[in-house]
N, C-alpha and C positions, 0 to 999 in steps of 0.2 A: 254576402259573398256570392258573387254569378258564378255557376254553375257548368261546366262544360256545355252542355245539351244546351243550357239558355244564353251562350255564348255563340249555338251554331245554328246556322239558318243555311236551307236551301233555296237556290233561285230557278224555275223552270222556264226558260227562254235565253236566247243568245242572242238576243236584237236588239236595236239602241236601247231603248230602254232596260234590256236584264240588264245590261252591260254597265249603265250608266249607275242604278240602282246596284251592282256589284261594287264598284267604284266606291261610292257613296259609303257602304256598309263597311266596306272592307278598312274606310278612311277614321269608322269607328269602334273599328279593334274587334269584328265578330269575324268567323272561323265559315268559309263562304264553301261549299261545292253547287257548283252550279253546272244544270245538265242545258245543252245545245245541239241544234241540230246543223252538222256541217253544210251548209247551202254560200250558192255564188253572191257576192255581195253585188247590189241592180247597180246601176247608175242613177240612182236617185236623189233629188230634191229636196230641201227642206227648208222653212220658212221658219226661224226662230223668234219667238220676241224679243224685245231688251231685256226683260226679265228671266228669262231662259238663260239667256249667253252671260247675263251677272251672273248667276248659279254657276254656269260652266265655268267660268271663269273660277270662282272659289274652290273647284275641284281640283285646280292646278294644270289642267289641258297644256297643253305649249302654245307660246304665243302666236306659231307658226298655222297653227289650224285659225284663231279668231283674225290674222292677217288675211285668211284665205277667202273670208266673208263677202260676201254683198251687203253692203248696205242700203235696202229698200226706205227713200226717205219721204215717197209720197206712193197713193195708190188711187187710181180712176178708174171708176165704175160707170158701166156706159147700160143704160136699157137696152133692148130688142132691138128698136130706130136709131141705135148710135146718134139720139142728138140731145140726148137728157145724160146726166152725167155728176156724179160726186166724187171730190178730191179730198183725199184724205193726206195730211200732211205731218209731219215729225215734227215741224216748228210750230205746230197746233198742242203739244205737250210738251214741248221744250226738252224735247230727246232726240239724238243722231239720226236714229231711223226710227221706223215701224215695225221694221221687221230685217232680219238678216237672212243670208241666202246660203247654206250649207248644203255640201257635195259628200254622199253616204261613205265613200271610201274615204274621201281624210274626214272624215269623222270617226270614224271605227278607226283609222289609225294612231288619230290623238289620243285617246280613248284605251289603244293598249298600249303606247307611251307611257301612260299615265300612271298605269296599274304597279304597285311593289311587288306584291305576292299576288298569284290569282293561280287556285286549282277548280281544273275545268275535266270534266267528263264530257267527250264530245257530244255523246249523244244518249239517249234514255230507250229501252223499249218502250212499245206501244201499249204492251199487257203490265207498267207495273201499277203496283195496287199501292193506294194511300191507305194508311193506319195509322187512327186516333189515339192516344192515350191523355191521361188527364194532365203530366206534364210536358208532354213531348210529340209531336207526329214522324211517324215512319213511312219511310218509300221502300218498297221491294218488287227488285225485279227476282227472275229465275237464278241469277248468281252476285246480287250484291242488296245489303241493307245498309240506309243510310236512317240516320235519326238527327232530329234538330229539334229546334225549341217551334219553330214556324217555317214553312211552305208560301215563297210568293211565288204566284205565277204570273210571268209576262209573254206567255206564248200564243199570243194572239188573239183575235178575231173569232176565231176559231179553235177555241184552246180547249185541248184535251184535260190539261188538272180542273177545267170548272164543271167539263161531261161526268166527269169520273167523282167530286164529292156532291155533284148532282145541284148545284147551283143553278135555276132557271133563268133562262133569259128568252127575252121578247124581240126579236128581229122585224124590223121596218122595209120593206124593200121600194127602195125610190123607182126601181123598173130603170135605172139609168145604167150605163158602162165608161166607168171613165179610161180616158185613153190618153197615155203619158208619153214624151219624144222629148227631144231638144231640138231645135232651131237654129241657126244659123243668121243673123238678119241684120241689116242696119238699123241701129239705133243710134237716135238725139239724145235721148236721157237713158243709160244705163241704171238709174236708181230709181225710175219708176216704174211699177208694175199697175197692170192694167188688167181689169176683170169684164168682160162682159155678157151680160143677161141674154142671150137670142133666141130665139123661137124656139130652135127647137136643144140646143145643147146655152150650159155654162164654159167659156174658154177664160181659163185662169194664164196668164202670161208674165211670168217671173222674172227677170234679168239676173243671169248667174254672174257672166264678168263681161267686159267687151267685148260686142256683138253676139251674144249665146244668152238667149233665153231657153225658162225649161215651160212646157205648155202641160197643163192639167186641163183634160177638154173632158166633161160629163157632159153624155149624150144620152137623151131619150131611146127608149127598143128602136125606133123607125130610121131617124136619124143614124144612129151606129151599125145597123145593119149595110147603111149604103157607106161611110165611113172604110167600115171593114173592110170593104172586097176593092176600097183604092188601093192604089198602088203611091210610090212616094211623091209623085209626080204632080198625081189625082191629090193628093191633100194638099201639095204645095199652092193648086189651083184654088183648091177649097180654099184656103186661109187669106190666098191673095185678095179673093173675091167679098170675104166679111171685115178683112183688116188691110188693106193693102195700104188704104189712108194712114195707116197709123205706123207700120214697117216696109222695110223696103229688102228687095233682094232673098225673102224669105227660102229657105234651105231646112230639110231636114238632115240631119248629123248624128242621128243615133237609133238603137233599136227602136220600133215602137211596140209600147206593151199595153195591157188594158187590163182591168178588173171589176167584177161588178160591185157596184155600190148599196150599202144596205147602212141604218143605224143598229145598234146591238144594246138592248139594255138589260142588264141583269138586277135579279129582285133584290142581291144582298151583297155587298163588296167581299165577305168571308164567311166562312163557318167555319165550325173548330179553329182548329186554328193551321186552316189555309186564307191565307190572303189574295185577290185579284188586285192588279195593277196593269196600267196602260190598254190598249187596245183589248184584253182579255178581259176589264170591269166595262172599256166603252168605248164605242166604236162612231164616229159622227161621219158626218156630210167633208169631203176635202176642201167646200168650196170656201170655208173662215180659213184654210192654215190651221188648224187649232190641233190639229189629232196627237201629235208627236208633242207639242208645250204641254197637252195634257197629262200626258204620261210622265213629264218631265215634274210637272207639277203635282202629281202622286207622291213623285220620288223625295219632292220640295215639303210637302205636307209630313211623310213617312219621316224624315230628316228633322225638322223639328219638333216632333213627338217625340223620339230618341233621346237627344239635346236637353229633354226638360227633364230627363233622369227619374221619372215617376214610377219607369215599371222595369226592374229587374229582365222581367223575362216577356219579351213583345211578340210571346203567342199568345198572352190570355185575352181573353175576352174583352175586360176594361178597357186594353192599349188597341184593339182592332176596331172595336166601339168607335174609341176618339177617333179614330181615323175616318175612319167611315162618314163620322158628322161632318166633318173637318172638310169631305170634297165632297159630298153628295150637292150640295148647292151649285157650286162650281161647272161639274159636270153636266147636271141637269140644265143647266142654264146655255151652255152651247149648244147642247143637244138640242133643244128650244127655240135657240137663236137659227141653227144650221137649217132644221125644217121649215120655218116660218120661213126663211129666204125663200128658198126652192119654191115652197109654192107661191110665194107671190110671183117670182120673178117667171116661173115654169107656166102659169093660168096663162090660157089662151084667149081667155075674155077680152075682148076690145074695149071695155070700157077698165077693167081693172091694172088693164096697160097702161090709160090715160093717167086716173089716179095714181100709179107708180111715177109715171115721167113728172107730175107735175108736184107729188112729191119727192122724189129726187130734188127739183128745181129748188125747193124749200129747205130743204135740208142742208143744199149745198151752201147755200148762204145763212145758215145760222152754226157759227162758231162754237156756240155753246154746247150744242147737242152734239156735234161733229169732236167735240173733244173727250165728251163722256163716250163713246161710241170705239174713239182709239184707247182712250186708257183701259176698258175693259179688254177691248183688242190684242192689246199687249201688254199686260197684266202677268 
């Protein structure tokens, strides 16, 4: 017989992922308080795989958010000299797309659509303390205790529950700042996004619906420095000047915001029994898309551990174990994937630019490798 306490689970984060992973839990009959921090939702981005939006889909979303998508059904990747170039295509695995294109507010909208029941504590002090017991973990602030069976934390990058039970992590800093906008622009093909390698930054160019694309631009310190002090004008010229062959009429159409870019690796997914998930276990490079399918993919791994009905109470050690096996591969392997791009395509080397363009050239024409390359991709 379950247990009250091993019935109740807290979640530490209000962001796609708590929310979705709330979702998830709550679909399997456990007792949720979840604390959030009330903040403005951005106007952001995001790039789903097929397998993501299956999952989403299984949660029951309304059909009205998976309407709202992009369907991304090819992607071209251009080196430094824009004349070397690999095409990635949907009809290369015999799926729709590669990737989908979701808008952060009707996301979060579907999302509390969806929810039956959800008690939510807006927000957490800074000073509460976690406490262990052998079958239960405790949060206490100055005027409330909560107890549950397990603690997952999805409050970031920068998450306070992994400072606080002292979980170490090792931060990578690329020295890069990426800088996010939307676009205004003519486009031929609304369903293909384009990536390009240039000297001195990566420009990721997404198509959200007709004529709007969302631009992910990671820039070197030198490069964003001069970036920064344009004006909307000055970037529009920028962009004319590296892409204008490929868009036309370019417009910016929304705030522009920036963040610096680092990877985050932590030595252990849990202790006791607090768990990390999404961006608070790993944190990668934006330029795969991968960051938000991964966290999604946590929540996918966490969901069928559940499912297999092995452990009563999924604070112990056993059920955190499995999990941990279950994505450290996964994760590790983007992580891997994300840095090895960067520096290949980032080296200034004039001859390791050659070998890049003239592998590009090779790649682009071998089908087989170009197909293992998307199925991982959208995995």
């Amino acid at each position: 017989m379950v247990s009250d306490i091993q019935n109740s689970i807290i979640i530490i984060g209000g962001g796609l992922v708590g929310n979705l992973l709330h979702l998830m839990l709550e679909s399997k009959g456990f007792s949720i308080n979840q604390f959030e921090k009330t903040s403005k939702l951005k106007n952001r981005t995001f790039a789903l795989t097929p397998s993501s939006v299956d999952w989403l889909k299984s949660l029951g979303l309304p059909s009205k958010f998976f309407d709202s998508l992009n369907d991304i059904s090819s992607m071209k990747i251009f080196d430094s000299t824009l004349s070397n170039s690999v095409t990635f295509e949907s009809d290369d695995i015999a799926k729709p797309a590669i990737a989908f294109m979701a808008n952060e507010k009707d996301f979060n909208e579907a999302i509390e659509k969806t929810f039956k029941k959800r008690k939510t504590i807006e927000e957490i002090p800074k000073d509460y303390v976690i406490k262990n017991k052998q079958d239960q973990v405790i949060i206490e602030t100055s005027k409330e205790r909560y107890k549950s069976s397990i603690i997952i934390a999805c409050d970031g990058v920068n998450s306070l529950a992994r400072e606080k039970i002292e979980i170490k992590s090792t931060k990578h800093d690329f020295n890069q700042t990426a800088i996010t906008f939307q676009l205004k622009v003519k486009l031929d093909n609304q369903n293909e996004a384009k990536q390009f390698f240039l000297k001195e930054s990566i420009l990721a160019i997404l198509p959200i619906k007709k004529d709007l694309v969302s631009i992910v631009w990671s820039c070197n310190s030198q490069f964003y420095k001069k970036i920064n002090s344009f004006d909307e004008k000055s970037i529009e010229d920028e962009l004319n000047l590296t892409i204008g062959d490929f868009y036309k009429d370019i417009k910016v159409v929304s705030k522009i915001e920036s963040f610096p870019l680092t990877m985050n690796r932590v030595e252990s997914f849990f202790k006791d029994r607090v768990l990390l998930v999404g961006d608070a276990a790993h944190f990668i490079h934006p330029l795969a898309g991968q960051g938000l399918n991964l966290g999604i993919r946590d929540i996918i791994t966490l969901e069928k551990i559940i499912d297999k009905k092995d452990y009563a109470d999924i604070g112990l050690k056993g059920f955190l174990r499995k999990y941990e096996r279950a994505r450290k591969e996964d994760v590790a392997q983007m992580g891997f994937l994300t840095l090895g791009l960067n520096w290949i395509f980032s080296n200034k080397s004039s001859i390791l630019s050659r070998i890049v363009g003239k592998g590009m050239s090779m790649l682009d024409k071998s089908k087989l490798l170009k197909k293992q390359l998307i199925k991982k991709a959208t995995a």
